[in-house]
C-alpha positions in Angstrom: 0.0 0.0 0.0 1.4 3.1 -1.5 1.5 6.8 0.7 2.7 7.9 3.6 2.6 6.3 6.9 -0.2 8.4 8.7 0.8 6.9 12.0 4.5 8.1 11.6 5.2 11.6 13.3 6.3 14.2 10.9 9.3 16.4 11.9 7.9 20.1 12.7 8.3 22.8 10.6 11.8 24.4 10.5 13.0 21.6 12.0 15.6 19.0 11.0 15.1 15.7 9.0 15.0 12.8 9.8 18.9 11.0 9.6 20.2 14.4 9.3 22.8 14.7 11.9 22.4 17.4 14.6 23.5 21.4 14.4 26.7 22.1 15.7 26.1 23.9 18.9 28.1 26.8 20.0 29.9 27.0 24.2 26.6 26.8 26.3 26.4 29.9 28.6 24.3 27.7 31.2 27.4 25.2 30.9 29.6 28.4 32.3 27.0 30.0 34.5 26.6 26.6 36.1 30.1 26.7 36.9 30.4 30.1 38.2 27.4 28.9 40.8 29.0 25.3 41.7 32.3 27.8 42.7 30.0 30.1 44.8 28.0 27.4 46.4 31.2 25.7 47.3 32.8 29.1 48.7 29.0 29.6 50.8 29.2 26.5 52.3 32.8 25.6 52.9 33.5 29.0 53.5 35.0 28.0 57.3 37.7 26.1 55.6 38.6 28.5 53.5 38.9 30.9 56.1 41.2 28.8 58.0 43.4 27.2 55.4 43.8 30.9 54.0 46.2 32.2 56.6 48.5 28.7 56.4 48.3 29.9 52.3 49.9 32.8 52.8 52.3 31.6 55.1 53.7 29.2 52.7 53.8 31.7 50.2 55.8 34.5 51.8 58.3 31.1 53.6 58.4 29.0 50.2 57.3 31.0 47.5 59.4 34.4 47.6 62.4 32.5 47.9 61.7 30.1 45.3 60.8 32.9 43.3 63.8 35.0 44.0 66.0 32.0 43.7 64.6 31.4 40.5 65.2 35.0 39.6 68.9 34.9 40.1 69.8 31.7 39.0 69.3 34.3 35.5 71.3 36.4 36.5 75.4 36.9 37.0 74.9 37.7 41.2 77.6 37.5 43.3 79.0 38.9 46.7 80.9 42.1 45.0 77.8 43.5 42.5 75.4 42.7 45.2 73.5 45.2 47.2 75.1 45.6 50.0 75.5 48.4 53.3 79.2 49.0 54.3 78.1 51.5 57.2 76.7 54.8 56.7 77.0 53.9 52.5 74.6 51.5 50.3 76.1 50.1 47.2 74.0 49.7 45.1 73.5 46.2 42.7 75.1 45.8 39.6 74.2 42.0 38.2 73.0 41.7 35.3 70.5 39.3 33.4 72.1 36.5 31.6 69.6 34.5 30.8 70.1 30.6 30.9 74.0 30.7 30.9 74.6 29.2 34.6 72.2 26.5 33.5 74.3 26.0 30.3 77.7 26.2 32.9 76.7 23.8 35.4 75.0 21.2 33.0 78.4 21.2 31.0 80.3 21.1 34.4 82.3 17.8 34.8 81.4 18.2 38.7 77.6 18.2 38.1 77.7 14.5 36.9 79.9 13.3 39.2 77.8 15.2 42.1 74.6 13.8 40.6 75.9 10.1 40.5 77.1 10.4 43.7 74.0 11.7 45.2 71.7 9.4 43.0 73.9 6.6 44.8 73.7 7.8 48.4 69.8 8.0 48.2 69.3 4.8 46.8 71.3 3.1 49.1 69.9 4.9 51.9 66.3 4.7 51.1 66.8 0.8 49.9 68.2 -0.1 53.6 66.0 2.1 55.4 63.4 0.3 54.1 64.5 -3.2 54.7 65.4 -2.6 58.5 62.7 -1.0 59.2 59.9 -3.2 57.6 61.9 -6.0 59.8 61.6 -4.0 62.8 57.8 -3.0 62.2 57.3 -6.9 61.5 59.1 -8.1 64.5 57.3 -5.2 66.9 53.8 -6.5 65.5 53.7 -9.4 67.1 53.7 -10.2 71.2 56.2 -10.5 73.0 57.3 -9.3 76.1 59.1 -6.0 76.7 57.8 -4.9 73.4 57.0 -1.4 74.8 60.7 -1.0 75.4 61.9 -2.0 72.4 59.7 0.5 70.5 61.1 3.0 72.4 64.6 2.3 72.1 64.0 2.0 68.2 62.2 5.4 68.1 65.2 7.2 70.2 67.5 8.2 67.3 64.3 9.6 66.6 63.8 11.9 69.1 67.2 13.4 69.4 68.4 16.3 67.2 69.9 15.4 64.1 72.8 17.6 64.9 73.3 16.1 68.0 73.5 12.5 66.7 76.0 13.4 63.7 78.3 15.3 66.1 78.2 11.9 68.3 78.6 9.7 65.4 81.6 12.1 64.5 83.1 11.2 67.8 82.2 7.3 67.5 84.3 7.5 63.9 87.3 9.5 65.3 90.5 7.1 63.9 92.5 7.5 67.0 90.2 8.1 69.7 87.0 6.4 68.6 85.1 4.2 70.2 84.2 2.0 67.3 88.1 1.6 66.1 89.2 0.8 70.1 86.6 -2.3 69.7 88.4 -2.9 66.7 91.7 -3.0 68.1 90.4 -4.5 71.1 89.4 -8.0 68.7 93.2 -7.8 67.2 91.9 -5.3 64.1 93.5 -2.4 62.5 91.8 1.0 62.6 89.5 2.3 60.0 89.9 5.4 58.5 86.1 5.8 58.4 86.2 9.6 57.7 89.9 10.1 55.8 89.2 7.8 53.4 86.9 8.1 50.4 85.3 4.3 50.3 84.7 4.4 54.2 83.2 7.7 54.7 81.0 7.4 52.0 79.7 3.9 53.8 79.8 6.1 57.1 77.6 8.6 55.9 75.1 6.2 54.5 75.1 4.5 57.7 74.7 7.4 59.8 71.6 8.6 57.8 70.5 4.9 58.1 70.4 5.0 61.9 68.8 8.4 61.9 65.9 6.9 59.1 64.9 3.9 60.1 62.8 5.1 63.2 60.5 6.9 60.8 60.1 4.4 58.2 59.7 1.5 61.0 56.8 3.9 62.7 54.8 4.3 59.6 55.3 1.0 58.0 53.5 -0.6 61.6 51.2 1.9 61.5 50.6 -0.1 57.8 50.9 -3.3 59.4 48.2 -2.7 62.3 45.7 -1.8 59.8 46.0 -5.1 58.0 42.7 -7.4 59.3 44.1 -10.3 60.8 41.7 -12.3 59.8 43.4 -12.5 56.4 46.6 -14.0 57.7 44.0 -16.2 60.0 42.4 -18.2 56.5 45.6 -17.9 54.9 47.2 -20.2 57.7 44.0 -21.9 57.6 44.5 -23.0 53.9 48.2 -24.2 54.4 49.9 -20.8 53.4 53.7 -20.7 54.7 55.3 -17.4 56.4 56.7 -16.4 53.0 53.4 -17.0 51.0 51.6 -14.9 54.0 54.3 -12.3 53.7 54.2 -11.9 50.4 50.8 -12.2 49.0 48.9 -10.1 52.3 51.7 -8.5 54.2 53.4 -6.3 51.0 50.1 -6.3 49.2 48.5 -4.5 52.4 51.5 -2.0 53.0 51.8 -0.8 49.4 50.4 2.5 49.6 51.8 3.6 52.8 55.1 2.2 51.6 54.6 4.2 48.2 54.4 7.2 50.3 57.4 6.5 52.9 59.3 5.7 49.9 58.7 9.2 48.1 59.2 10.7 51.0 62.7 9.1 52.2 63.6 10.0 48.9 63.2 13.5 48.8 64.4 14.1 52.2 67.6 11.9 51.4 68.6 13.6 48.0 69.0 16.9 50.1 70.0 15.1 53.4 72.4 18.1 54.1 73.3 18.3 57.7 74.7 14.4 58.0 76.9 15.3 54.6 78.0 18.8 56.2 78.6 17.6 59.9 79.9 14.4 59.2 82.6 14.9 56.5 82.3 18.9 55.2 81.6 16.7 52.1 85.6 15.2 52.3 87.7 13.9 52.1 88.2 15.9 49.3 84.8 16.1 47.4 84.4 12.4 48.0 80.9 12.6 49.5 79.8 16.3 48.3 75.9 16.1 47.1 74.0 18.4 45.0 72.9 20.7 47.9 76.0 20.7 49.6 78.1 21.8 46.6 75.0 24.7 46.0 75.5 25.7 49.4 79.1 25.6 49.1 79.0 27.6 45.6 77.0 30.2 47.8 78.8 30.4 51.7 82.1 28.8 51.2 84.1 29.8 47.8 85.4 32.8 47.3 83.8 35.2 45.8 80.7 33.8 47.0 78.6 32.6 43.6 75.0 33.4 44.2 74.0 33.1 40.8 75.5 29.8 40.9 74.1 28.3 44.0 71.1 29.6 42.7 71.3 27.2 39.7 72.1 24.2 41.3 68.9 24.7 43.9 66.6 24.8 41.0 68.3 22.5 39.0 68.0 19.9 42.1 64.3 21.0 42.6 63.5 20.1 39.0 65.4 16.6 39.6 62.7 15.9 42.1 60.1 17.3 40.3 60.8 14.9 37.6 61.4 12.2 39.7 57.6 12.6 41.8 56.1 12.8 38.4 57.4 9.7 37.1 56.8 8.4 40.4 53.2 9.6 40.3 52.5 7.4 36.9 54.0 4.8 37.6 51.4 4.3 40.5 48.5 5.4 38.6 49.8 2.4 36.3 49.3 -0.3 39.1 46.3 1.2 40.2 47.0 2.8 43.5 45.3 6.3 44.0 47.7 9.4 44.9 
């Protein structure tokens, strides 16, 4: 039967036809106004936190911010301690650096002495961070379970802790003194030679990583049983249940269950070990020779030890070691988003 369906609907007049595809539409304003109102509900309502984060805001940006701003500012330049501003008295000199663009970067990234500071450093962190870790998921493991005096040990663990950092590298100084140390008097005590732990290169680099061992592992044991507590122990309950060893249990509930806090202590240890200045300073002044100089102790030498003092310089090698850990957190960042873990 011939004619048009009468029961079909027919498009209405001005309208498009049917299997046409649809108008391109232009930005909607509802689409931004909807926007501006999410933003001024959210400021309405949650305007006590603003209020009280605000201040903290502002703090960090006049303590980080200026000086990572101003650092960033003369790494560009040519600044050093004789075309400075500076007050001799009753007179003010005025500044005479000039902007040089990206020649310190150029300089120091051409420097023989930024590799090797850079390997160096790359190798101290890793070694620290790698240790760390081990002893103190052992510790956290062995302070999970009952046993008794266990408050005590926790304690004695968490000591290095709670003393000054200074404090402990100035005793550790002592403990490595070649003639009058304590460590090399047990030495020669058990028929053994002394160690020249801080005059030779090989020996204070292991000194300095095990100093900043002993002053880590507190932290990374506290968190990691923090981890461990929050595990159910019903898991490791069926587990045992179903004929799972102490290895199978440690593996596929123990590390499963501490991945994201270890994630976390990880990035953490890291940062704080690549600039780890105070053990490097106190410990060895970065000797003997430049044996165990880092990045930020060579940018804080370039700035308060050489003469003339190289602002512009130090300047460089802070950013430069900023943007190394910059790069680092964001290939840290993707490589969890890769196995799934939120941060």
């Amino acid at each position: 039967m011939g004619g048009a369906n009468p029961w079909r609907p027919h498009p209405p007049r001005g309208g498009p036809r049917p299997g046409a595809p649809p108008a391109p539409r232009g930005p909607s304003r509802r689409t931004d106004s909807g926007k501006r109102g999410g933003l001024r509900r959210a400021l309405s309502t949650h305007w006590y936190a603003w209020t009280m984060i605000t201040p903290v805001v502002l703090v960090l940006g006049v303590i980080i911010g200026w000086p990572l701003a101003r650092g960033v500012y003369l790494s560009l330049t040519d600044a050093n301690e004789r075309n400075v501003g500076r007050t001799i008295g009753a007179n003010h000199i005025e500044a005479t650096y000039q902007f040089v663009g990206l020649d310190n970067y150029a300089d120091v990234l051409s420097d023989p002495v930024f590799l090797q500071r850079l390997v160096w450093t790359v190798i101290w962190t890793v070694a620290c961070v790698s240790i760390t870790f081990t002893l103190g998921l052992g510790l956290a493991n062995m302070l999970n379970r009952e046993f008794k005096g266990r408050a005590a040990y926790r304690m004695a663990l968490i000591l290095p802790w709670a003393v000054p950092g200074f404090v402990s590298v100035f005793a550790w100084r002592f403990l490595f003194n070649r003639d009058n140390g304590i460590l090399n008097k047990i030495l020669e005590g058990g028929g053994i030679s002394a160690v020249p732990w801080l005059d030779d290169p090989t020996w204070a680099k292991i000194a300095v990583i095990a100093v900043n061992v002993w002053l880590g592992v507190p932290f990374m044991m506290v968190a990691l049983l923090g981890g461990l507590q929050s595990i159910p122990g019903e898991l490791y309950e069926a587990a045992e249940m179903d004929g799972a060893g102490a290895w199978q249990r440690f593996r596929h509930i123990t590390l499963p269950g501490l991945r994201a806090v270890s994630m976390t202590v990880i990035l953490l240890s890291t940062i704080w070990t690549f600039n780890m200045f105070p053990v490097i300073f106190l410990l060895t002044r970065g000797g003997p020779g430049d044996a165990t100089e880092i990045l930020v102790t060579q940018a804080f030498r370039e700035a308060f030890v050489q003469s003339p003092r190289d602002f512009a310089g130090s300047a460089t090698w802070g950013v430069l070691i900023l943007l190394l850990l910059m790069i680092f957190a964001l290939v840290y960042r993707r490589s969890l988003r890769k196995q799934g873990e939120v941060w």
